[in-house]
N, C-alpha and C positions, 0 to 999 in steps of 0.2 A: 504494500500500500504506500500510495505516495507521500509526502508531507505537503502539508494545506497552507499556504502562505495569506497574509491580507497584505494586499500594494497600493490599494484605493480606499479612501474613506469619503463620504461627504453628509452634510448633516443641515438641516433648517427643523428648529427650533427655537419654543418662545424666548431663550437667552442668547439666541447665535445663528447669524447666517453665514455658515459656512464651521470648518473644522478647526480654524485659528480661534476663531470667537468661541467655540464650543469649548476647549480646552482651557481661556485665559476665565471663562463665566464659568467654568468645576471648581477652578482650583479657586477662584472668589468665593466661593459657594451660591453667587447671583440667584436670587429665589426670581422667576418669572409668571410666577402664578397671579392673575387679576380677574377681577368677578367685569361678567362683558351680560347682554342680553342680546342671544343671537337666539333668530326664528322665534322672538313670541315666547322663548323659555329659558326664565333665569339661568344660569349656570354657573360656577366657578369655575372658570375657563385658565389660558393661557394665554396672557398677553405677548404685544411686541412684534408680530409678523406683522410684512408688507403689505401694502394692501393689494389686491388680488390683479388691478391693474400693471399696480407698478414691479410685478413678479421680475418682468424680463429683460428688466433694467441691474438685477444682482451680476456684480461684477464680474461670475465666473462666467458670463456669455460673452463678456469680451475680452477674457483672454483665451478661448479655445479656438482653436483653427478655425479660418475661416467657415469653410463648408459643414462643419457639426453647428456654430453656433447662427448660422443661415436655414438650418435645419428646426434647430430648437425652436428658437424663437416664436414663431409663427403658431406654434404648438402649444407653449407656453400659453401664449395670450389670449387663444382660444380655449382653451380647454378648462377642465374643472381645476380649483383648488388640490384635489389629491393627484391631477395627472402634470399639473407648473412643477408644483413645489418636489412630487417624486422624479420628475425630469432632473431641475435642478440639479436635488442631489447625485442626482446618476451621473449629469455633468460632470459635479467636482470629485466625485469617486475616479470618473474615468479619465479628466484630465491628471489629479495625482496622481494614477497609477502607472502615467506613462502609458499605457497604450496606444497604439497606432491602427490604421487600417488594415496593416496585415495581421496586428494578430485578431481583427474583430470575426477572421473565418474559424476557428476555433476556441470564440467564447459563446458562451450560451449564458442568457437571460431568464433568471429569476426573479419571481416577481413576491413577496410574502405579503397576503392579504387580499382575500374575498370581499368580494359587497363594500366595493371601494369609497365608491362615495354616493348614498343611497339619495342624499341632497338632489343630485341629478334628476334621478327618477322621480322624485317627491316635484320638483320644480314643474317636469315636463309633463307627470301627473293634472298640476294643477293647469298647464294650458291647455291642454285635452278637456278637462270639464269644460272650461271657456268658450273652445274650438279645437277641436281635433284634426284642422290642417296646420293648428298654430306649432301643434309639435316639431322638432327641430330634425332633419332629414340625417344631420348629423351625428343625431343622436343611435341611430340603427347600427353604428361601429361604436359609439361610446360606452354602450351600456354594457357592455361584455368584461369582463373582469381582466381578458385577455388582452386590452386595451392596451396599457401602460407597456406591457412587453413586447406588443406589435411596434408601439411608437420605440419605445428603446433599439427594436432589431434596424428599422426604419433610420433612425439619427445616425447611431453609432455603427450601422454596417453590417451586427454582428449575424452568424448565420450555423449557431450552433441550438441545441434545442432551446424552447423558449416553456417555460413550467411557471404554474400559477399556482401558489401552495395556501390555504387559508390554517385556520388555527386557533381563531377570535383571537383573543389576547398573545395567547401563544405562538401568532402566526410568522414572526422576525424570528423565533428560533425555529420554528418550523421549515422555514424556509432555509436557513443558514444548515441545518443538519441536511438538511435534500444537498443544496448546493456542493456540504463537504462531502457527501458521499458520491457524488459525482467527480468530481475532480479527484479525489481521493484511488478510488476505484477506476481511474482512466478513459471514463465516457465522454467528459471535455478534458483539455488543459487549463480551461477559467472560465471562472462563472460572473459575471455581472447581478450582484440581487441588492433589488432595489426593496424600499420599505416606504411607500406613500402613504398618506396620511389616510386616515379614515372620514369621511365629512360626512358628520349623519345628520339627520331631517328633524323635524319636532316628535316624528311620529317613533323612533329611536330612541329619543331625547326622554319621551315621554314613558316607555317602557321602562327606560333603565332609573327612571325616579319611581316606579311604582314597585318595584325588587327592592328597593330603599337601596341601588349599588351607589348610583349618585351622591355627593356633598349636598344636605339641604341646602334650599335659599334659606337664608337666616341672616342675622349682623355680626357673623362671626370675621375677623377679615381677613382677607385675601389670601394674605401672604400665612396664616395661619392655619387654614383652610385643607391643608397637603399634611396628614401628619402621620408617617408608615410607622409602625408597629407600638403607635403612640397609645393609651388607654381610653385616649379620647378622640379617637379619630369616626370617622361616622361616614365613609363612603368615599371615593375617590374623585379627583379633581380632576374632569375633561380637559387634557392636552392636545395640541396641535402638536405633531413633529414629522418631518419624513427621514429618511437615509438612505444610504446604500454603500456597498463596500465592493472593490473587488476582490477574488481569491482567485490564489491556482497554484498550480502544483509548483512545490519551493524552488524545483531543479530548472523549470520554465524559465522561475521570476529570475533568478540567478544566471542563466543562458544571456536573458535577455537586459541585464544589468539593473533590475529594478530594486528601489530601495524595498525592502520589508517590513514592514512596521509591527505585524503579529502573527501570529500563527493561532490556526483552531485546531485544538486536540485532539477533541471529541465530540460526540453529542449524543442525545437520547431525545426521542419521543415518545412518551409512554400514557397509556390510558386508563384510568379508574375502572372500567365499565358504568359509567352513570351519561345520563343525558343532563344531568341538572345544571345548576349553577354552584352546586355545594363542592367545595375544595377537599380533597383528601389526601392526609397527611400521608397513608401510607403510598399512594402513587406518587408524590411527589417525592420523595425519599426513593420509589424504586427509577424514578429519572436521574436525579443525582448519584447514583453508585452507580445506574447505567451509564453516565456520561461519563465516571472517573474509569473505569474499568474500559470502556472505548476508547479514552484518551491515556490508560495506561499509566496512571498514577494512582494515590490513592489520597484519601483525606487531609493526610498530615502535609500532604505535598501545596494543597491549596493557602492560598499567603493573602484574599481578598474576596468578597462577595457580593457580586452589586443582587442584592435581592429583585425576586417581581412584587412583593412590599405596594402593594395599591394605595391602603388606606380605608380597608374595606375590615368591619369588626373579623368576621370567618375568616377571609385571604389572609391576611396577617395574624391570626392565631395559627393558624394550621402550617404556614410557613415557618412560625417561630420552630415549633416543636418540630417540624422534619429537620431543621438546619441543627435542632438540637440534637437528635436520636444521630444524624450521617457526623458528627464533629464533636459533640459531647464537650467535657473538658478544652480542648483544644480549640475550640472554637477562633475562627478567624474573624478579621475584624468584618461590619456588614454595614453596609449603606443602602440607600433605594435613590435613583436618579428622580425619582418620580417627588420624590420630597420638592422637588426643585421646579421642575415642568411639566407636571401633573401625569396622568396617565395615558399615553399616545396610541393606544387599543393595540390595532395590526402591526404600527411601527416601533411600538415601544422597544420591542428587543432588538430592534434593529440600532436605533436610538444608541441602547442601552450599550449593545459593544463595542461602537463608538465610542463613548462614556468609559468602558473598563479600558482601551486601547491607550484612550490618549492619560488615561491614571497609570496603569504601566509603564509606558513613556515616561510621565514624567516626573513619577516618584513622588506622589500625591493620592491621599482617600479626598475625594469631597464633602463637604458636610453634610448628613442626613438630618434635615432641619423639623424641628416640633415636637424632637423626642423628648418629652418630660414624665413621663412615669411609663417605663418600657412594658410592653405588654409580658414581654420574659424578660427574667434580670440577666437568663443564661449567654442573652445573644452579648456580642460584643460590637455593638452601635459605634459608630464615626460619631458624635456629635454636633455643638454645631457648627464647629471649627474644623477649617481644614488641616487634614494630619498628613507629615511628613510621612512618607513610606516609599516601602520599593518590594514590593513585590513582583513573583516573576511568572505567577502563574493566577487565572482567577475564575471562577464559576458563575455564572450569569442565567439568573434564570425565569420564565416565563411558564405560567399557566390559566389555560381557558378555560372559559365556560363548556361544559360537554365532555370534563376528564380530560381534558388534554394536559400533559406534562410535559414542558421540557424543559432539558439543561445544557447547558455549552462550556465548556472549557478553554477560555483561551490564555495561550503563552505568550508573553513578551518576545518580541522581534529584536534580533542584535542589531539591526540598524537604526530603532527606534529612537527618537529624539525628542517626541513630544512637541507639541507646537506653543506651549509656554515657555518661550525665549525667554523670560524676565521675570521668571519664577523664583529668582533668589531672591528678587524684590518684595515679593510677598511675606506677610507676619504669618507661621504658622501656627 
């Protein structure tokens, strides 16, 4: 089996457009969390994105070759919020990564996350009542999930498979462990997987406040609102964020002189047997030991953990006590990016390894903000202060609704640099 490199990153998020700004707002601990009223229903949202016009104007359209960023554009500006902002990101993964147009014949496009942005179809819903010629013609290729990875094959050239992996929440590790095991197992050389945002509708919105998963509207504030494995946390705070990375085989990236920033170890997908919404400790404990056992280490070996830590009373109990039962005593230290940018559904783990990639790099935990009476004393929390560290290896995990479990493993890249140029500058 081959070794799994990462040579791209790119990331939009309520603290960061782009993977310089993502890295310099960790290691600050920048909370981006603001209460917005989108669609007719309250929310504690994620402030600070562009506005949806002004998408195609981030910098990284003009510094990619001409013909990709002649391509995007247009794309961009038409299309939904989840197919700009996953562009985007797939831009600056693909420009960091170095890539070119010969290797885009042997990469293939993954895409992590179903039911991208159900916004659309609620929209086009409502001009059909109206008139049903007012529907959009364009919309007949939009609506397919397969979208985002048509347009990606389309910019970037590439013309390896193109796989659409969903997962609800779980869906960025879901995708990320498909990815590794293609590349891994020699079906491509590299994979491109992107991780777009989720844009859901009121009628979504509305759903996920009647399960009580949502943060009540209340006068709680904002920035208080995110609070993972806190006593008093009461549901999770809707995030915008997209990403994307690229990966491939170590021997490739090194062939072809690319820097390496991380390596994925392993990974697991694993399933409860439940349809529900109810978390189960023992599934998530048997993705974690499947992922270390994939990845060929074992507990003791993990040095950081960015948890899936929602902010949801059950998700965050049921997490504490599996991270308790796989690490016991030894417990590594644990953070939740989500404390910071709320919770990003499909993209979150995408997000997230981004988040553990550029903490690797640069010898930094970020703070997991609002933790004041820990749900377990067992785990061992970041605070709210950023801590100096250097770990070399970290566990990253995600779980849906429907039993889905998963875990990922990644290693620190001997090329990694971290994009916190001025980190010595920082009070830790």
């Amino acid at each position: 089996m081959r070794e799994v490199a990462v040579t791209g990153q790119g990331v939009q998020c309520a603290v960061a457009s782009g993977v310089a700004e993502f890295a310099t707002a960790l290691a600050l601990g920048t909370n981006g969390v603001s209460r917005r009223v989108e669609t007719e229903v309250v929310i504690g949202g994620a402030g600070g994105w562009l506005p949806a016009k002004a998408v195609e104007r981030w910098s990284v359209l003009d510094v990619l070759p001409p013909p990709l960023a002649a391509s995007a554009r247009p794309l961009i500006r038409r299309g939904s919020r989840s197919l700009g902002f996953g562009l985007i990101a797939a831009c600056e993964a693909w420009l960091r990564s170095g890539c070119g147009p010969d290797d885009a014949e042997s990469t293939a496009v993954v895409v992590g996350g179903t039911n991208q942005s159900p916004m659309q179809g609620f929209l086009e819903g409502r001009k059909y009542v109206d008139d049903p010629l007012r529907v959009r013609p364009g919309y007949a290729a939009q609506m397919w999930d397969t979208h985002l990875a048509a347009v990606c094959g389309y910019v970037f050239g590439t013309r390896g498979e193109g796989v659409v992996v969903g997962g609800a929440s779980a869906a960025g590790n879901s995708a990320l462990v498909t990815a590794l095991r293609h590349v891994r197992h020699g079906v491509v050389d590299r994979c491109l997987v992107v991780f777009p945002p989720t844009e859901l509708s009121p009628v979504e919105l509305i759903a996920l406040r009647q399960i009580n998963s949502l943060h009540p509207d209340d006068d709680t504030p904002p920035e208080e609102m995110s609070r993972p494995f806190d006593a008093a946390h009461r549901g999770f705070v809707l995030g915008e964020g997209a990403a994307a990375v690229v990966i491939e085989a170590a021997d490739v990236a090194r062939a072809r002189g690319a820097s390496i920033s991380g390596y994925l170890a392993g990974g697991s997908i694993r399933l409860h047997g439940s349809y529900s919404t109810e978390p189960s400790v023992d599934g998530e404990v048997r993705a974690i030991t499947a992922a270390l056992a994939d990845a060929g280490v074992t507990a003791a070996d993990v040095g950081y953990v960015n948890a899936h830590a929602t902010s949801t009373p059950q998700g965050d109990l049921a997490e504490a006590e599996a991270l308790d039962a796989v690490f016991g005593p030894a417990m590594p230290p644990v953070n939740s990016t989500k404390a910071l940018i709320g919770h990003c559904l499909g993209a979150a783990a995408g997000v997230e390894l981004v988040a553990c990639l550029q903490q690797l790099a640069g010898g930094f935990l970020h703070p997991s903000r609002n933790v004041v009476r820990p749900v377990n004393e067992r785990l061992r929390l970041v605070g709210d202060e950023t801590e100096k560290c250097e770990p070399r290896l970290a566990l990253s995990n995600a779980f849906g609704f429907g039993g889905i479990n998963t875990s990922l493993v990644v290693r620190a890249g001997e090329d990694a640099t971290g994009e916190t140029e001025k980190l010595e500058e920082h009070t830790w």
